[in-house]
Backbone as XML, in Angstrom:
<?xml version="1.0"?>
<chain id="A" units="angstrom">
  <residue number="1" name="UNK">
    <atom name="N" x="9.795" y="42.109" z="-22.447"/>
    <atom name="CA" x="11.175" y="42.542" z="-22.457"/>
    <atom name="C" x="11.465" y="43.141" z="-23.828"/>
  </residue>
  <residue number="2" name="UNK">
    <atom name="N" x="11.829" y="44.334" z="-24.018"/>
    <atom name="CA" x="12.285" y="45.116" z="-25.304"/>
    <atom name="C" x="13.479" y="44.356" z="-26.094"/>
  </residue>
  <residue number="3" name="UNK">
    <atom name="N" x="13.680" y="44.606" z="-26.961"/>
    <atom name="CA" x="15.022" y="44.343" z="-27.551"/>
    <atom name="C" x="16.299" y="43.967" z="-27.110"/>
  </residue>
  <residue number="4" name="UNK">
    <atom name="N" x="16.252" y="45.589" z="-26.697"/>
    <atom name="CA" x="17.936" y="45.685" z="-26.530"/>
    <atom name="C" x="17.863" y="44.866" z="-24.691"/>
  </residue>
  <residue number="5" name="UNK">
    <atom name="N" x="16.812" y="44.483" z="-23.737"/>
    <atom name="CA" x="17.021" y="44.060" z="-22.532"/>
    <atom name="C" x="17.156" y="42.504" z="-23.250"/>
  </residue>
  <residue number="6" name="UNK">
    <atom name="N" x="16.676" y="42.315" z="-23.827"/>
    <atom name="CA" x="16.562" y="40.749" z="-24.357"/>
    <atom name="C" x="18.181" y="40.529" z="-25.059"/>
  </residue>
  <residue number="7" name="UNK">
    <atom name="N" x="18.444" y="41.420" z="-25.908"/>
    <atom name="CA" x="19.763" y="41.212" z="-25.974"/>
    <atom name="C" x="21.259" y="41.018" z="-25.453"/>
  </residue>
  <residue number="8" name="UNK">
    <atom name="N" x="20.868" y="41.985" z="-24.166"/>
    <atom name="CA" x="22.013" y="42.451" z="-22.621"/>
    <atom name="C" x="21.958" y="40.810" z="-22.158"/>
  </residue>
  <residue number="9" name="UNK">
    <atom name="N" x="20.401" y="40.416" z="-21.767"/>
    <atom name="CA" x="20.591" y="38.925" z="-21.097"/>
    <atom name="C" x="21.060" y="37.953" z="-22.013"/>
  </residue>
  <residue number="10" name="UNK">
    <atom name="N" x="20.954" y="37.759" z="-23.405"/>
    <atom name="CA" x="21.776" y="37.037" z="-24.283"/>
    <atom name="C" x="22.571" y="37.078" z="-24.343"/>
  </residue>
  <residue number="11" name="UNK">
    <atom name="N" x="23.825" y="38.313" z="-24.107"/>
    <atom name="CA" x="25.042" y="38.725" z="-24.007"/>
    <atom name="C" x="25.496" y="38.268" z="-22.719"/>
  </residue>
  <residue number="12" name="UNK">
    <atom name="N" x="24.980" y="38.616" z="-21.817"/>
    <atom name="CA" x="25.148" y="38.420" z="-20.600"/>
    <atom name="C" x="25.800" y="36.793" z="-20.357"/>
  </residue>
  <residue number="13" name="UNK">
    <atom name="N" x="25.127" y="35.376" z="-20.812"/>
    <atom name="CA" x="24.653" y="34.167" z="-20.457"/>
    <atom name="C" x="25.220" y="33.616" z="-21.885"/>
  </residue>
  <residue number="14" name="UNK">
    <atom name="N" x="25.870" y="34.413" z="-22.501"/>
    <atom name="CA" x="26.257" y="34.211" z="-24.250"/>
    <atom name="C" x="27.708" y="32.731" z="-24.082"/>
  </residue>
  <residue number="15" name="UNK">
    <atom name="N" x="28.395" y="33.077" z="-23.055"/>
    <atom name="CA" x="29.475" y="31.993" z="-22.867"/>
    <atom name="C" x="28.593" y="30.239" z="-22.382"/>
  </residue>
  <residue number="16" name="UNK">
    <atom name="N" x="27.248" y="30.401" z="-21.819"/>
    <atom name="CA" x="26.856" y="29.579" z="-21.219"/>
    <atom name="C" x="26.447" y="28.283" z="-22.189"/>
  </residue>
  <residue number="17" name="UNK">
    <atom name="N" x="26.158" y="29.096" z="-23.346"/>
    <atom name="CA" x="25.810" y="28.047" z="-24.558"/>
    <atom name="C" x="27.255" y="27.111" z="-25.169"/>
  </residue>
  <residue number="18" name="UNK">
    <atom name="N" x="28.724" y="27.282" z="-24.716"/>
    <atom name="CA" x="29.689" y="26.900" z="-25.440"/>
    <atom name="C" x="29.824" y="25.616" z="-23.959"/>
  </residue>
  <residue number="19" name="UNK">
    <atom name="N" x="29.315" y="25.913" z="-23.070"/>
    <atom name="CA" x="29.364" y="24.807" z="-21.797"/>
    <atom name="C" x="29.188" y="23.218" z="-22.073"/>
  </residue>
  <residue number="20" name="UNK">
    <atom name="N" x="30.549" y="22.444" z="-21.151"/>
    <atom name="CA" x="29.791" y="21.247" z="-21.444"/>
    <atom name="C" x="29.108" y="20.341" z="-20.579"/>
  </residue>
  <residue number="21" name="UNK">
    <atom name="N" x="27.792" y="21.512" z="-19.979"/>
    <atom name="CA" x="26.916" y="21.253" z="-19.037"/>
    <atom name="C" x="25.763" y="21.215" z="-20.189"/>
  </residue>
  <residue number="22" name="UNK">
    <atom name="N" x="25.847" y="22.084" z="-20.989"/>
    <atom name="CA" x="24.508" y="22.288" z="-22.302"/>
    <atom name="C" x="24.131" y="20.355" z="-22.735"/>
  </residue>
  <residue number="23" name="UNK">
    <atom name="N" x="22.746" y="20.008" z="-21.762"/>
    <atom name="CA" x="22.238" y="19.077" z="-22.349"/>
    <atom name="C" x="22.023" y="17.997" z="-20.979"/>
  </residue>
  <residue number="24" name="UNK">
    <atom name="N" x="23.021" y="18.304" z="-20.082"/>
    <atom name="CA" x="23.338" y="17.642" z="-18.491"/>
    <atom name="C" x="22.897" y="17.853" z="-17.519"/>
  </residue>
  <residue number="25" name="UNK">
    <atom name="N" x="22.181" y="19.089" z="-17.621"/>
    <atom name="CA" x="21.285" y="19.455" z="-16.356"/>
    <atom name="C" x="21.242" y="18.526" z="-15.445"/>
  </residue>
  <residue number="26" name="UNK">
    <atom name="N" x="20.452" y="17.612" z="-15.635"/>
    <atom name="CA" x="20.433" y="16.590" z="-14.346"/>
    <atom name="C" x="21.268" y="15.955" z="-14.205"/>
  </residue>
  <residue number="27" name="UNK">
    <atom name="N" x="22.571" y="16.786" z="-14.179"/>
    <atom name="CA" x="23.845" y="15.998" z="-13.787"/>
    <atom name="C" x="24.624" y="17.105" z="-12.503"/>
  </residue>
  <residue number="28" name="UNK">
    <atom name="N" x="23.837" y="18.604" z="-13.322"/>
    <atom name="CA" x="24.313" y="19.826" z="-12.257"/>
    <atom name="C" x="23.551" y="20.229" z="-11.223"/>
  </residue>
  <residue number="29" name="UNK">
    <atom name="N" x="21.820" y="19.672" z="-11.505"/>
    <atom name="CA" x="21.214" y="20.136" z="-10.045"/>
    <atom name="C" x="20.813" y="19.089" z="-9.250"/>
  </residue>
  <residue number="30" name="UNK">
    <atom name="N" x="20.795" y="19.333" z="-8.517"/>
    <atom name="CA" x="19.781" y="17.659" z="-7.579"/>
    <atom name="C" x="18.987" y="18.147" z="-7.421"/>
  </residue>
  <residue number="31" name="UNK">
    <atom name="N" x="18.048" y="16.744" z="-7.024"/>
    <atom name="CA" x="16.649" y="16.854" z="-6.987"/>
    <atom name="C" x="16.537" y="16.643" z="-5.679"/>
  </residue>
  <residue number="32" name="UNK">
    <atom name="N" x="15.414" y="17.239" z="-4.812"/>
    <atom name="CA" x="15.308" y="17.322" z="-3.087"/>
    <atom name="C" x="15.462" y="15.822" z="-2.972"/>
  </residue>
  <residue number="33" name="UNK">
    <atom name="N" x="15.067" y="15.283" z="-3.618"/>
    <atom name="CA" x="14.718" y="13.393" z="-3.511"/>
    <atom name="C" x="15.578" y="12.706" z="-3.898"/>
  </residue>
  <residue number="34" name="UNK">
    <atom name="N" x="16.908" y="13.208" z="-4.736"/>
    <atom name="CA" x="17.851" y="12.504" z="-4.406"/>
    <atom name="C" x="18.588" y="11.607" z="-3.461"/>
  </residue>
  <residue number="35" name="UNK">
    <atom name="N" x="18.871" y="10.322" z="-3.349"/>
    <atom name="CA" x="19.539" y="10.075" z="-2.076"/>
    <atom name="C" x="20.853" y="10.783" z="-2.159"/>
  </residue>
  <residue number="36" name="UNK">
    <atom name="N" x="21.544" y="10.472" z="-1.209"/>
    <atom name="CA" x="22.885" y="11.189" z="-0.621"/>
    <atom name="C" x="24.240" y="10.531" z="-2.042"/>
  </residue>
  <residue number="37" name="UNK">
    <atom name="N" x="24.015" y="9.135" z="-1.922"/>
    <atom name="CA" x="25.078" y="8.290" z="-2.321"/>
    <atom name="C" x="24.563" y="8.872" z="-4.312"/>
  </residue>
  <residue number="38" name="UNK">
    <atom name="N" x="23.875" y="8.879" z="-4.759"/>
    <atom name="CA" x="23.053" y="9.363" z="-5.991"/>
    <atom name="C" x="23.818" y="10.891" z="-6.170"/>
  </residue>
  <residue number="39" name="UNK">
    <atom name="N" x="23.474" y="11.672" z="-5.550"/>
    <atom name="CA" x="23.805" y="13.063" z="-5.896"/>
    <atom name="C" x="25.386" y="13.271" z="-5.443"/>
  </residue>
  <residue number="40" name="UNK">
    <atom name="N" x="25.671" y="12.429" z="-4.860"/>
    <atom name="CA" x="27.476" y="13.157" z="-4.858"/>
    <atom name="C" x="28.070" y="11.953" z="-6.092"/>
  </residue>
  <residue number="41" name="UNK">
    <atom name="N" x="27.431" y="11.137" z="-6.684"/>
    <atom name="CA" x="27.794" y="10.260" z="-7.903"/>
    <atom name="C" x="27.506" y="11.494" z="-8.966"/>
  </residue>
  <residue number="42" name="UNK">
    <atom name="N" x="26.528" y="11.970" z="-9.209"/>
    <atom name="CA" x="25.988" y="12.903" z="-9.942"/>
    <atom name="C" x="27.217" y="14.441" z="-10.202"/>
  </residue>
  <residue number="43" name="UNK">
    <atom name="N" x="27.328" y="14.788" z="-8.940"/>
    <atom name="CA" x="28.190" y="15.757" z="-8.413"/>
    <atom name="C" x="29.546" y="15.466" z="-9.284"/>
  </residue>
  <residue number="44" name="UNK">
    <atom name="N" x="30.146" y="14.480" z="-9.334"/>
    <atom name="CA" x="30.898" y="13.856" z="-9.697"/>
    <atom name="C" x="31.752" y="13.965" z="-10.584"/>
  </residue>
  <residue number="45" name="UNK">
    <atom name="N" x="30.388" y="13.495" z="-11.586"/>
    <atom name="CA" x="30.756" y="13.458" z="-13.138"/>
    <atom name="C" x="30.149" y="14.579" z="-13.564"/>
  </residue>
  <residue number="46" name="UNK">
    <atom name="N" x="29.219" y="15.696" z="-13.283"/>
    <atom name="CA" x="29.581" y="16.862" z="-13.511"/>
    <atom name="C" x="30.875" y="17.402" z="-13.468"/>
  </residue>
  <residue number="47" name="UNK">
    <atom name="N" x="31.331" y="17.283" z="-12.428"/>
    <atom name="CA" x="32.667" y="18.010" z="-12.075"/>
    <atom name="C" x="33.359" y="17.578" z="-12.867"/>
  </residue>
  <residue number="48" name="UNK">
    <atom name="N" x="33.568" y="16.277" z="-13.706"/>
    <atom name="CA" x="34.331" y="16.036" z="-14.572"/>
    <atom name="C" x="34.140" y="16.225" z="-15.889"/>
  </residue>
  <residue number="49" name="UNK">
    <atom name="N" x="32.806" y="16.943" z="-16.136"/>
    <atom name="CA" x="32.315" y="17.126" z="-17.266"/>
    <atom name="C" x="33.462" y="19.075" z="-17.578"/>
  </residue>
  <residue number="50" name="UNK">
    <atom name="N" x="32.980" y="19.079" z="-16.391"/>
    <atom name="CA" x="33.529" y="20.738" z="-16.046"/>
    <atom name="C" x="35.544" y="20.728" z="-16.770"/>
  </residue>
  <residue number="51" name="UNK">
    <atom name="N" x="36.102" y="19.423" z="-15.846"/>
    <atom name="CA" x="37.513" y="19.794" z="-16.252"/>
    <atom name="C" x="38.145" y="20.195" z="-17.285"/>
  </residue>
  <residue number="52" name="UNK">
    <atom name="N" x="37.235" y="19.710" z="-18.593"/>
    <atom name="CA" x="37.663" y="19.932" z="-20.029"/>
    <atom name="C" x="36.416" y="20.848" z="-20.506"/>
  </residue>
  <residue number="53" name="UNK">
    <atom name="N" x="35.973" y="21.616" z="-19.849"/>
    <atom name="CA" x="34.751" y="22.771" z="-20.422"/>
    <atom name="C" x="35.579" y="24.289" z="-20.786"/>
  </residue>
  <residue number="54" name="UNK">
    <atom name="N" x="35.346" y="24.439" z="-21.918"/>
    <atom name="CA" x="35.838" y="25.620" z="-22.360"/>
    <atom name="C" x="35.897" y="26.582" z="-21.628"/>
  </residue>
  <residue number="55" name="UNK">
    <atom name="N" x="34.789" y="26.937" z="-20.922"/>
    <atom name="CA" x="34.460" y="28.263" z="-19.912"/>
    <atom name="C" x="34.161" y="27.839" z="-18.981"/>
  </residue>
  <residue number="56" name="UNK">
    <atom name="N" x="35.345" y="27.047" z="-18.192"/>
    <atom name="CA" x="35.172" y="26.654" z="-17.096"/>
    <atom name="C" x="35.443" y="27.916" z="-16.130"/>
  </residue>
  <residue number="57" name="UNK">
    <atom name="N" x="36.593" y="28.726" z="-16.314"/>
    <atom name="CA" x="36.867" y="29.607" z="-15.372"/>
    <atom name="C" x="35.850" y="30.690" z="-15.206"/>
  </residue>
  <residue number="58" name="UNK">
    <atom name="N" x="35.059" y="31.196" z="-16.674"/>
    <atom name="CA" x="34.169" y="32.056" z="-16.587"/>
    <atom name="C" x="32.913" y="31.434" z="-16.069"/>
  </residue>
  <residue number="59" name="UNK">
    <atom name="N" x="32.538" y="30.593" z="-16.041"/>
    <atom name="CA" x="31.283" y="29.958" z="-15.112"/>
    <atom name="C" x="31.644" y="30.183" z="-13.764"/>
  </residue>
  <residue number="60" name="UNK">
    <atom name="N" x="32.947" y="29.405" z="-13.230"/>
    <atom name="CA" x="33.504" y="29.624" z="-11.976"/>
    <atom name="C" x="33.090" y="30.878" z="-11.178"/>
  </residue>
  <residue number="61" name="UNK">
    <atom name="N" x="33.970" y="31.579" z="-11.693"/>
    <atom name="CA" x="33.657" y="33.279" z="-11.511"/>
    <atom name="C" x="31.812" y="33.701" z="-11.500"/>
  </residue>
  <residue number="62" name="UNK">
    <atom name="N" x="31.271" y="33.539" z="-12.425"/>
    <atom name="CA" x="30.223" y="33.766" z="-12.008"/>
    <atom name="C" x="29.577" y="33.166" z="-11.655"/>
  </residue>
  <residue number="63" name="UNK">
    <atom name="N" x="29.608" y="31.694" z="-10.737"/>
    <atom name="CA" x="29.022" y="31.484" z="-9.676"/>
    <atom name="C" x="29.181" y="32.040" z="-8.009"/>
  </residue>
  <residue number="64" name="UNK">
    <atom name="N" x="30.496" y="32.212" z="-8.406"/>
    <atom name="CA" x="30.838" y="32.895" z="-7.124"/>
    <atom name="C" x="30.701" y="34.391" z="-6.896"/>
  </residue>
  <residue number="65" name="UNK">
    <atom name="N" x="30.744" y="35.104" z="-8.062"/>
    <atom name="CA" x="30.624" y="36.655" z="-8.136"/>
    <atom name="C" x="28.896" y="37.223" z="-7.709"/>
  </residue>
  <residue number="66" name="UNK">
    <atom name="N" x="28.033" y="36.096" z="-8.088"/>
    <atom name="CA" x="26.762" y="36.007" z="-7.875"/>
    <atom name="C" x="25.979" y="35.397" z="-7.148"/>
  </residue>
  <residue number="67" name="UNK">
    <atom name="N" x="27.177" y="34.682" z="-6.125"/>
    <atom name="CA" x="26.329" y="33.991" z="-4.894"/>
    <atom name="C" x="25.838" y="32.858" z="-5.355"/>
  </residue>
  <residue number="68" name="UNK">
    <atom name="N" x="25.906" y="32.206" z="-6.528"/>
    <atom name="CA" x="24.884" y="31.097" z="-7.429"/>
    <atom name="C" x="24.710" y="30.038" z="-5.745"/>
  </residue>
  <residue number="69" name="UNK">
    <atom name="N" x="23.682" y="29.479" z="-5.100"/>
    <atom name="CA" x="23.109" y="29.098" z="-4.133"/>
    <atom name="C" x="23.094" y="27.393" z="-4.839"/>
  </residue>
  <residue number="70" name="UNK">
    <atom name="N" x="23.054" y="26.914" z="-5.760"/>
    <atom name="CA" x="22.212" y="25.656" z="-6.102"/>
    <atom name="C" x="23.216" y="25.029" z="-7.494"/>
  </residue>
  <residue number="71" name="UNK">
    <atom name="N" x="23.406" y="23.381" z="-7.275"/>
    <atom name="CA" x="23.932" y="23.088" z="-8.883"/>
    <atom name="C" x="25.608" y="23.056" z="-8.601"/>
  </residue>
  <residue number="72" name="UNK">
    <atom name="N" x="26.376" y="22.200" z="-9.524"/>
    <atom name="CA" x="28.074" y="22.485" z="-9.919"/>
    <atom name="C" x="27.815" y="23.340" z="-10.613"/>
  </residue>
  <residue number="73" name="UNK">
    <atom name="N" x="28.908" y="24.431" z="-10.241"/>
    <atom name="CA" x="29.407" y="25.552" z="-11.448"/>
    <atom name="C" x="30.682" y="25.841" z="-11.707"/>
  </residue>
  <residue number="74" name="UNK">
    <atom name="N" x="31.526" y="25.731" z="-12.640"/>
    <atom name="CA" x="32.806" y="25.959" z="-12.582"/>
    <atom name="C" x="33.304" y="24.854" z="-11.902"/>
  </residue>
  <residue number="75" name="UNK">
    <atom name="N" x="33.116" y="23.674" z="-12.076"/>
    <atom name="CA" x="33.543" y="22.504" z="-11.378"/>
    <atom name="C" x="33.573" y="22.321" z="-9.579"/>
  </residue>
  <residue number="76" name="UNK">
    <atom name="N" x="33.134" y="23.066" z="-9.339"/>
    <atom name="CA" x="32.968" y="23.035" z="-7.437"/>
    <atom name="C" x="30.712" y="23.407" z="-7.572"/>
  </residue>
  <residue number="77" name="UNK">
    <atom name="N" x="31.157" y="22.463" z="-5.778"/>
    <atom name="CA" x="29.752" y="21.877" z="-5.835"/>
    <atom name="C" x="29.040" y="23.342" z="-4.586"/>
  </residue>
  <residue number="78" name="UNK">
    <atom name="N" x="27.901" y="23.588" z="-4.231"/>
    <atom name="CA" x="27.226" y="24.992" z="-3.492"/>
    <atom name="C" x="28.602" y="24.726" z="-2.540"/>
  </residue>
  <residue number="79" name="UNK">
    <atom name="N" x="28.791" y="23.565" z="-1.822"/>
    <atom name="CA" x="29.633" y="23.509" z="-0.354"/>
    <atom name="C" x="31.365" y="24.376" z="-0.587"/>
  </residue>
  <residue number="80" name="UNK">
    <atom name="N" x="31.709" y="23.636" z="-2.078"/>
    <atom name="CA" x="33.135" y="24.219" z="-2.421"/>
    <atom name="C" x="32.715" y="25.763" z="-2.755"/>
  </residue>
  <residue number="81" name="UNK">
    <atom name="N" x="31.661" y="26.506" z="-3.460"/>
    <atom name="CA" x="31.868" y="27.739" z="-3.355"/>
    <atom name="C" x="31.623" y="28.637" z="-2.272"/>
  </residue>
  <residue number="82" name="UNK">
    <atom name="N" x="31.002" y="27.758" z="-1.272"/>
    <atom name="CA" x="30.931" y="28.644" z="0.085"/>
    <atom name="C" x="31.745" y="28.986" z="0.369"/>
  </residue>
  <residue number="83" name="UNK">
    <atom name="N" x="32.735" y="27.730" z="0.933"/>
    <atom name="CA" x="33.973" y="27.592" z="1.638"/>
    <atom name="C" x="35.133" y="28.543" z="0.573"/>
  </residue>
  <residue number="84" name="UNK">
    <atom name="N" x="35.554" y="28.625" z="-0.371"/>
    <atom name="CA" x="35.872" y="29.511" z="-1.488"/>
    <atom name="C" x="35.555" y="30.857" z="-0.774"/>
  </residue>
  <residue number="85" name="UNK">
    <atom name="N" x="34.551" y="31.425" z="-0.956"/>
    <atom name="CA" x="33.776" y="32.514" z="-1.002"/>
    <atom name="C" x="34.139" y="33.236" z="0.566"/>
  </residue>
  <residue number="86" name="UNK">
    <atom name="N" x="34.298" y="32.386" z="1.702"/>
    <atom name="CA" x="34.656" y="33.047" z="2.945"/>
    <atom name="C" x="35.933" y="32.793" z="3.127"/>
  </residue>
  <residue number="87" name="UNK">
    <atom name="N" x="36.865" y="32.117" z="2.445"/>
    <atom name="CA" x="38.394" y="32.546" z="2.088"/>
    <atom name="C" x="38.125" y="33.554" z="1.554"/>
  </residue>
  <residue number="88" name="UNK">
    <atom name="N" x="37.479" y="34.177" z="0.424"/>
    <atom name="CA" x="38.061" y="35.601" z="-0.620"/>
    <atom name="C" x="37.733" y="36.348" z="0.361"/>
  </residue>
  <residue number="89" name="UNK">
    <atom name="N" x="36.417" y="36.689" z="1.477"/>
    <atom name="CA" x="36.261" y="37.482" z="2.360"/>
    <atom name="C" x="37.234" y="37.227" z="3.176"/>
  </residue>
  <residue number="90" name="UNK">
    <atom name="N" x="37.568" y="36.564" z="4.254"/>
    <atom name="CA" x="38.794" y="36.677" z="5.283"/>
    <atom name="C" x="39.853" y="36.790" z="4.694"/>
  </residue>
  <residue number="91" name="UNK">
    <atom name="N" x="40.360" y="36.608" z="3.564"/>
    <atom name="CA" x="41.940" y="37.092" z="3.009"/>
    <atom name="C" x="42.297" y="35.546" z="3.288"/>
  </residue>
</chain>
């Protein structure tokens, strides 16, 4: 990757470093082997990690602007941005 492409994706993902997901990962993705009762505990306190996250709205947005498939983003879990996502399509 040249420079200036290495720079666009730094720019790009530049809000992601002020997140207060930076360090929680395994709080935003599950693991296939999670049980059920485990990952919506998990789900959880992400989401509450999210309420007081600086760039909560700009994560938001670009999970949903980008389809993000996997993980909390912007405090809603894949199921809340679906359901989201076919409200903005049907009006």
């Amino acid at each position: 990757m040249n420079e200036t492409a290495s720079t666009a994706v730094h720019d790009r993902w530049a809000w992601a470093d002020r997140g207060n997901c930076v360090g929680h990962q395994d709080l935003f993705y599950n693991d296939d082997h999670d049980l059920k009762g485990e990952r919506r505990k998990n789900e959880e306190l992400a989401k509450q990690l999210c309420q007081t996250c600086p760039v909560l709205e700009r994560c938001r947005r670009y999970a949903v602007e980008e389809r993000e498939l996997y993980g909390v983003w912007g405090g809603m879990t894949e199921l809340e941005r679906h359901k989201m996502a076919g409200r903005l399509r049907t009006g």
